[in-house]
N, C-alpha and C positions, 0 to 999 in steps of 0.2 A: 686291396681293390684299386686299381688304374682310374684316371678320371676318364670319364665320356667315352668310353673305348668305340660308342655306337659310332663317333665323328657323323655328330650330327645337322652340323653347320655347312651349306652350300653357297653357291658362287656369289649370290646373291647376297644370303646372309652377312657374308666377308665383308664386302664392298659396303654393304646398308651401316653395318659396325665402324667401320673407318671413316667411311666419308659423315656418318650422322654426329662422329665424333668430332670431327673438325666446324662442322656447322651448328655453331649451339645459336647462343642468345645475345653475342658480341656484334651482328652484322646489324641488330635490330635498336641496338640503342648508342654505338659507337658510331653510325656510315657517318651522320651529322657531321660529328667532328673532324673525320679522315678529311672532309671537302671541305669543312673551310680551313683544315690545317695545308690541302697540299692542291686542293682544288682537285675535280674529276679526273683527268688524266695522269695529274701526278700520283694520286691514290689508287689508280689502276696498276701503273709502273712499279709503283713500290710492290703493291702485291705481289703482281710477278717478280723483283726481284726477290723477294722475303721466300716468295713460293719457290723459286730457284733453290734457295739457301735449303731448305728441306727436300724440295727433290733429292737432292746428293745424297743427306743421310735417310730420306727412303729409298733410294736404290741400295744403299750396304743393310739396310734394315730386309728387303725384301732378299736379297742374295743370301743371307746366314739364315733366314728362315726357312728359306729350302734348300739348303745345306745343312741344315741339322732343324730339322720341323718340330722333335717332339722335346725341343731343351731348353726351350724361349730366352730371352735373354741372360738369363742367369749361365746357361750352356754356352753360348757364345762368349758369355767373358771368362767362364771355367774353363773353357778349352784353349783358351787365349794364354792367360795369364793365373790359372790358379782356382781356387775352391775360396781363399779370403776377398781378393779384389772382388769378385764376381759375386761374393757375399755381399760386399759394399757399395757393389753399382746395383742390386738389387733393394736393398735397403733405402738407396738415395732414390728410386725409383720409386717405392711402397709409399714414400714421403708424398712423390707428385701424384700419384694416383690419390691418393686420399686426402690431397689437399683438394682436389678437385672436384671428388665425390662430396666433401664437407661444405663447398662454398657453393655448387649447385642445390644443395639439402635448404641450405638457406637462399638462395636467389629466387628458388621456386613460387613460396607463397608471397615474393617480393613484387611478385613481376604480377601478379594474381592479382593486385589492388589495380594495376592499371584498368582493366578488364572491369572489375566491380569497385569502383570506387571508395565504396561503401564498408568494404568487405573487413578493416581494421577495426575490432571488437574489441572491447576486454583490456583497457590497460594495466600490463604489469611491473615492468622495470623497464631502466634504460643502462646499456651497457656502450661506451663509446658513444654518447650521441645518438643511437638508434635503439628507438621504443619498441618493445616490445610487449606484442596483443596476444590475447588468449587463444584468438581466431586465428592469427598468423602464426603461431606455436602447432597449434593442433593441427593446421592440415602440413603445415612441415613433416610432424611424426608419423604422421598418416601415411604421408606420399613416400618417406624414409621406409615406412613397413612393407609398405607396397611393394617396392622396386628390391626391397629382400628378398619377399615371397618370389617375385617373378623369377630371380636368379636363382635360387634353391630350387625351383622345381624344374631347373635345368635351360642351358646354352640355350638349345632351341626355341623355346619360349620366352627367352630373352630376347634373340635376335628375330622372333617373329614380331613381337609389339615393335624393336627398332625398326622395323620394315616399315611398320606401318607408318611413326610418327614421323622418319625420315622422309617418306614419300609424300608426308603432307608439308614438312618447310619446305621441299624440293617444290611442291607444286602453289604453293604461296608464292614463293621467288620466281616462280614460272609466270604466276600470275603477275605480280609487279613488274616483271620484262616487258611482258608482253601488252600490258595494256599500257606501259609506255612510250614502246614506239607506237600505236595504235593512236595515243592521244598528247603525249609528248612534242615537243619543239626544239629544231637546232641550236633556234637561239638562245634559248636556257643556259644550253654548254658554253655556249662564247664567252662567256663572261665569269666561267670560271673551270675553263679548262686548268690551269695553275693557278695556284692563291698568287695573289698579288707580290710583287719584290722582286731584287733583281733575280739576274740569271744565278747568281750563289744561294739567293736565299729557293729560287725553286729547286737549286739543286739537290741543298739542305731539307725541306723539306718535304722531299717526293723521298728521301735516304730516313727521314724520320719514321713514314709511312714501311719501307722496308724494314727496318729494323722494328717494331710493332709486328707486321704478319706474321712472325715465324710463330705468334704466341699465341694466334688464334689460327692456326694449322698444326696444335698438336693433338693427337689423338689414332693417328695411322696404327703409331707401335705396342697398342692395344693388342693387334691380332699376332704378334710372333708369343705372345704369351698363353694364346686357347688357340695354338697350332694343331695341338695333338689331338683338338675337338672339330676339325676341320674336313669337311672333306672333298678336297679337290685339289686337281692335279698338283705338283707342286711348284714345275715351270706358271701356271699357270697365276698359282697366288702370287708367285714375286710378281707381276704383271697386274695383279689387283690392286696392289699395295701402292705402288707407282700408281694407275691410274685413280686414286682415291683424293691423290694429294694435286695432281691436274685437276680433275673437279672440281675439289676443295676450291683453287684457286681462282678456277672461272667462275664459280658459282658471288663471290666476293666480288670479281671484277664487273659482271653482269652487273650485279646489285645496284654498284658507285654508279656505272654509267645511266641506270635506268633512273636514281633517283636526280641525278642532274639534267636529264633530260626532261625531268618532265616537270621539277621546281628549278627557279632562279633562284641568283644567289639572296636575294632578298630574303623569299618564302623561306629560303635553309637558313639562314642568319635568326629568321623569327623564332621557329619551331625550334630550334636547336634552344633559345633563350627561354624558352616558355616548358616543351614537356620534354625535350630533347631526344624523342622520338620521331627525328625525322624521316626514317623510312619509312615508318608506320603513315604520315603526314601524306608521303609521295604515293600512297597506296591509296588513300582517300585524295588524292586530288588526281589518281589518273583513271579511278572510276566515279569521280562526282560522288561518293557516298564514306559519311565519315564511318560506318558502321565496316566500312574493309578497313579502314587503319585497326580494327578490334580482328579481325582475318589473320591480319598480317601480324599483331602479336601473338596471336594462338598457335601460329606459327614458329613466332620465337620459344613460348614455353614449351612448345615442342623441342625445338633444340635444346633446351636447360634438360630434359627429360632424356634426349638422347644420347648428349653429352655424358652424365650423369650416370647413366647403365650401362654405356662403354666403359666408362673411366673402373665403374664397379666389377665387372668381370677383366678387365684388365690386372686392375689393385686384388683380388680375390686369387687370383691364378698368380701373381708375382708370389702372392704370401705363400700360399700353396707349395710353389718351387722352393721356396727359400726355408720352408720347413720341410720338407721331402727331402734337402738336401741334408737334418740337421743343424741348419744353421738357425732354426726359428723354433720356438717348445714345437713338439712331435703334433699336439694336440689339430692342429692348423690343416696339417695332412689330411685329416680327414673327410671321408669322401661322404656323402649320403648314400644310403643303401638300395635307395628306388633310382635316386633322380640321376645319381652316378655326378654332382658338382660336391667342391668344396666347401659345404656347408659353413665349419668354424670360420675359415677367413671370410665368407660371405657374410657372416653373422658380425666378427670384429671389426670390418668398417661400416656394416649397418648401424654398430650402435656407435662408432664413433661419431658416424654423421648424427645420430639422434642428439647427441649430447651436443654437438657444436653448434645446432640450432636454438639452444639455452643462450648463445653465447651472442647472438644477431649478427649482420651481415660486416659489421664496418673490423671487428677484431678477424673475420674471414677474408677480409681483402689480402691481411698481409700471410695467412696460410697460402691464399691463390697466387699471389707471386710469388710465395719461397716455391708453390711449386711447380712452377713454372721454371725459377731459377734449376730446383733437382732434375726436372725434366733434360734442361741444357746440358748438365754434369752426365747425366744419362746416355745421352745423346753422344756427348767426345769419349764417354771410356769405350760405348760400342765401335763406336767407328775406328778410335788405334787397336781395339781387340780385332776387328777386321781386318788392319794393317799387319798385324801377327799371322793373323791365321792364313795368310794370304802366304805369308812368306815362309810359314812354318810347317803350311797342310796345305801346298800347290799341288796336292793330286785329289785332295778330296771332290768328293762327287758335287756339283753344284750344276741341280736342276736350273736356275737363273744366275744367270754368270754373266757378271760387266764386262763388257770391254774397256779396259787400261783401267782394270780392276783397283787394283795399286792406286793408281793418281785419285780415283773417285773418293776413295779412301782417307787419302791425305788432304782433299778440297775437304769432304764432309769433315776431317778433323778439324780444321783449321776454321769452317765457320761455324761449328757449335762451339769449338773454342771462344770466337767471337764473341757468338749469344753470350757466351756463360761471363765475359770481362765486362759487356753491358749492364748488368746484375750487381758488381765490383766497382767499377769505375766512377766517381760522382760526376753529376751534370749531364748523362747520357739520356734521365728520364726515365729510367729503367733502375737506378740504385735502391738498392735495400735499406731498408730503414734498419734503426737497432732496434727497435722489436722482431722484426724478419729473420735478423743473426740470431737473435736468443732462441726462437725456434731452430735452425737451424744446428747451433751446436745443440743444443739438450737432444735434438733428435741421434745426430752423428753419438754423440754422447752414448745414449746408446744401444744405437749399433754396435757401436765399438765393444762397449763391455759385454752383450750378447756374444760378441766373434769371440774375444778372450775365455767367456767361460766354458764356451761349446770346445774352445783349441785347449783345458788344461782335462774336460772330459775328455 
């Protein structure tokens, strides 16, 4: 049986998947910091350059998706370079999807306390520094069962709830725009268009701000992986996929500007020290009511929820590929008989996420950076397998097709490349700790030995 042969996802659905992917729960408790790391305009700049750096590799992401729609990434590096590599950029991928789905599984009933203060019941253990309640245990597994069932009973009913919860942070961040230029003042921004320092250090720091976006802009390459459940044009979706990641970008840019406008750098200095929910602060002070900074988080748990059920249908369909191919036990393949999804991998990261919230949030930070690190690795094998396939298969058929294909190619290679040495590099702010490497080889680990036994069958 074929998965989703209905292609039951539309234009909308696409776009609601990607861009709800990109806007989770990072805008609502990080903006604080961007402004007084880089000030309002520097942390606009950086955005768009950071959003730049992913433009390139969503233009080769959206090109090879309608050029080969029903082989999701796994196909674009098998056609590249082989049936192992393409095993291996899939595998390095499985890592970032379910790092994501695991540290969402846990961030959910974190963010819950803000909302009901009260809400931490039950104390059990503490793992790292972070206590864990009975209360915040049970609605984790809860919410973890939840967002299974939604998936198993099919794409469409996944991307119908993303509709909804998308369009409520889209319409939260609507709201904080808007009622800050409405009640906002210029002079607010004067005083910290750029954090303070010379001209090197705002240069430094508006390039800090850059290198940070790209990390909270990933979630586009979700859709080349439930291509085949898709149904719309196929010029049309590389044009979706590109415009998810502009959104993505203004939606971030909007944010910085509206919460400077409408607190000084004072009020962000305070809040930032105290609940460190500054946007949530700029939402209660551009409607006079503390009761919308509670608005404006509802809004971010909504991004943790939408993040979360992209990243799962993403991670789900990668497993799916990667055992269809063979390269993963057959079991995984399998499809539901009604709902026409991948049940087992749908099942294998739901109970991974079940399990990792035994584990609390603070041992999940460094899953969320390894996978963000695998995400970057991701990132450069597809874009040189586009550099192949470009040179290799210059007649293939390509619904959305670059111009100076080739150069895009080589830029998108050269700045995930980037990402991925920031990850490597010490003092960038972005190095991997040794715990982050030990996950990471035991992971590669194996994969490896999976490729081996499937290559002596």
């Amino acid at each position: 049986m074929k998965l989703n042969h209905s292609k039951s996802m539309n234009t909308l659905d696409v776009l609601m998947i990607a861009f709800g992917a990109m806007i989770g729960w990072g805008w609502v408790v990080s903006s604080g910091e961007w402004i007084k790391q880089a000030g309002v305009l520097g942390t606009a700049l950086g955005f768009i350059i950071g959003g730049t750096m992913i433009y390139f590799v969503g233009l080769v992401y959206s090109e090879l998706t309608t050029a080969l729609p029903k082989e999701g990434v796994f196909g674009f590096c098998n056609h590249a370079y082989g049936h192992y590599i393409a095993g291996i950029c899939m595998w390095i991928l499985i890592l970032s999807y379910v790092g994501v789905v695991c540290f969402e599984a846990c961030s959910f009933a974190t963010v819950i306390q803000y909302l009901f203060p009260g809400f931490m019941k039950g104390y059990l253990y503490t793992v790292s520094g972070f206590d864990i309640y009975a209360s915040w245990l049970l609605l984790s597994i809860i919410t973890c069962i939840l967002i299974i069932v939604i998936n198993v009973r099919g794409i469409k009913t996944a991307a119908v709830i993303q509709t909804i919860l998308t369009i409520i942070i889209a319409g939260v961040g609507v709201l904080l725009i808007a009622s800050s230029v409405l009640n906002g003042d210029m002079s607010n921004i004067h005083n910290q268009v750029f954090a303070k320092g010379t001209h090197q250090d705002i240069i430094k720091n508006t390039l800090s701000i850059a290198v940070v976006a790209p990390f909270f802009l990933f979630g586009f390459d979700v859709i080349p992986q439930a291509a085949e459940e898709i149904n719309v044009p196929l010029k049309k979706l590389g044009n979706i996929l590109v415009l998810s990641i502009i959104l993505a970008v203004a939606f971030y840019t909007l944010v910085v500007f509206s919460i400077g406008y409408v607190m000084n750098s004072s009020q962000i200095e305070i809040e930032y020290k105290t609940t460190g929910l500054v946007a949530a602060k700029a939402m209660a002070v551009a409607f006079n009511s503390h009761n919308m900074a509670k608005v404006l988080i509802l809004g971010g748990v909504c991004g943790i929820l939408t993040s979360w059920n992209s990243f799962l249908i993403g991670g789900s369909r990668a497993i799916y590929s990667l055992s269809k191919s063979g390269l993963f036990p057959r079991r995984f393949s399998k499809i539901h008989p009604k709902y026409q999804t991948p049940q087992n991998a749908i099942l294998l990261i739901g109970v991974l996420s079940i399990i990792s919230t035994f584990f609390g949030r603070v041992m999940l930070t460094w899953v969320a950076n390894v996978a963000s690190f695998a995400c970057c690795i991701a990132y450069f094998i597809v874009s040189i397998s586009y550099i192949a396939l470009r040179i290799k298969e210059p007649n293939m058929p390509r619904p959305f097709k670059i111009k100076y294909g080739t150069l895009v190619g080589i830029i998108a290679s050269i700045l995930s490349m980037m990402l991925c040495l920031l990850y490597i590099i010490p003092g960038t702010g972005c190095t991997l700790k040794p715990q982050e490497w030990k996950i990471i080889i035991v992971w590669l680990a194996i994969g490896i030995m999976m490729l081996l036994l499937k290559k002596r069958e």
